[in-house]
N, C-alpha and C positions, 0 to 999 in steps of 0.2 A: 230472392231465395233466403240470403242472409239475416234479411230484416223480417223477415215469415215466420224464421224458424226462433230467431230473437223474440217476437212477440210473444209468439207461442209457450216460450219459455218463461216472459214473464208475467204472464198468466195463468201459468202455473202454482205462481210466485203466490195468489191470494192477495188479499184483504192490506198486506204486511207489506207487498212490493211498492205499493204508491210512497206509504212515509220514507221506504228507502228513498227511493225519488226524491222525494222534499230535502232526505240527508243529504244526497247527492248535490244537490242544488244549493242548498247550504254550506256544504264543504266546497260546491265551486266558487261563490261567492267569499265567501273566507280567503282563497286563495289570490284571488283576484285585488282583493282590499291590502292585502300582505304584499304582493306584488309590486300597488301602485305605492303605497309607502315606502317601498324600499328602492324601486329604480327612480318614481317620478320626486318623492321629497325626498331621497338619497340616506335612510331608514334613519332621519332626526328624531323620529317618534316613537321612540325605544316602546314606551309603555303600548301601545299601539299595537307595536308589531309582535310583543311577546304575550296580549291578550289573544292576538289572532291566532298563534300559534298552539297556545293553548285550548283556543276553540276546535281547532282543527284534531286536535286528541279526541277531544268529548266525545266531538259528534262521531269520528271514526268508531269510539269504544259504545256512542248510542246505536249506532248502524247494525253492532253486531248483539247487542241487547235483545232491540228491534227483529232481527234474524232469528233470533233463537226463539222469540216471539210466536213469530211466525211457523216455526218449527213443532212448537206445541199445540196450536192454534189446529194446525195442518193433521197433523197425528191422533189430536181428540178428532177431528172431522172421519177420519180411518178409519177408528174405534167404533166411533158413533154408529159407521156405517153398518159395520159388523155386527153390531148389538141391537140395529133397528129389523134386521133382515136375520137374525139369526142362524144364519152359515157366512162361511166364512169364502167372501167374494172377493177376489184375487184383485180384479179392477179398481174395485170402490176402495181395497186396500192401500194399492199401490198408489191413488189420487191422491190420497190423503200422506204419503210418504214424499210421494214427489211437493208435494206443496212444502212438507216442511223441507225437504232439502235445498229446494230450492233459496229460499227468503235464506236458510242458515247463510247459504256459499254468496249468494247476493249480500249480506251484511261484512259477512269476511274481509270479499272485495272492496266493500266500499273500506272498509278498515287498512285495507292495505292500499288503498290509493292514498287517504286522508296522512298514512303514518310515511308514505316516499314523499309527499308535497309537502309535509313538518318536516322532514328531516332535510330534506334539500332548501328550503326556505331558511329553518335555522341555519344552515351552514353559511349560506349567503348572507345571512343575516348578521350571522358572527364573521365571517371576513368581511365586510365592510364596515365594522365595529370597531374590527384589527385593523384595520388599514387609516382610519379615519386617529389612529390613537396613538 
């Protein structure tokens, strides 16, 4: 049921949800590389881990880029609809509203995932910085 209404939802999402995806995939990997530097080589790789950190900004603030993307993308499709059909259909409206809401609140999230896994990673990253000094 959950995963039903998930797909559904990111379907909704258009053309915009996949590169989310890819961000998403990309910021888990970031984290993953951040991680192994800092528990498995005990974060000797400063430069390393403060480029990773730094990726993990970007791509969060590309996510939501990308969203808003999507958001206009979704919105001319509504318009479109309106102006091919000349009245004004409530459905074909709403298609095009939901799409861009969609991709926005999906780019958000992924912003606010990518911006707790920088900040928790930094902090880890600076107490074993402090501790090592």
């Amino acid at each position: 049921m959950f995963l039903t209404k998930a797909l559904h939802i990111f379907m909704q999402g258009g053309l915009m949800m996949w590169f989310l995806v890819f961000i998403v995939l990309v910021v888990f990997g970031i984290v993953l590389r951040t991680l192994w530097h800092l528990l498995v080589r005990g974060g000797a790789d400063s430069p390393v881990i403060q480029n990773c950190l730094d990726g993990l900004l970007f791509w969060g603030g590309f996510a939501v880029i990308i969203g808003v993307l999507g958001s206009a993308v979704g919105f001319h499709k509504g318009m479109s609809a309106i102006v091919a059909r000349g009245l004004v259909n409530p459905p074909a409206l709403w298609i095009g509203s939901a799409e861009g809401l969609v991709s926005s609140i999906a780019g958000l999230c992924v912003l606010a995932g990518a911006g707790t896994c920088w900040y928790l990673l930094r902090w880890s990253y600076l107490r074993s910085r402090n501790m090592a000094s």
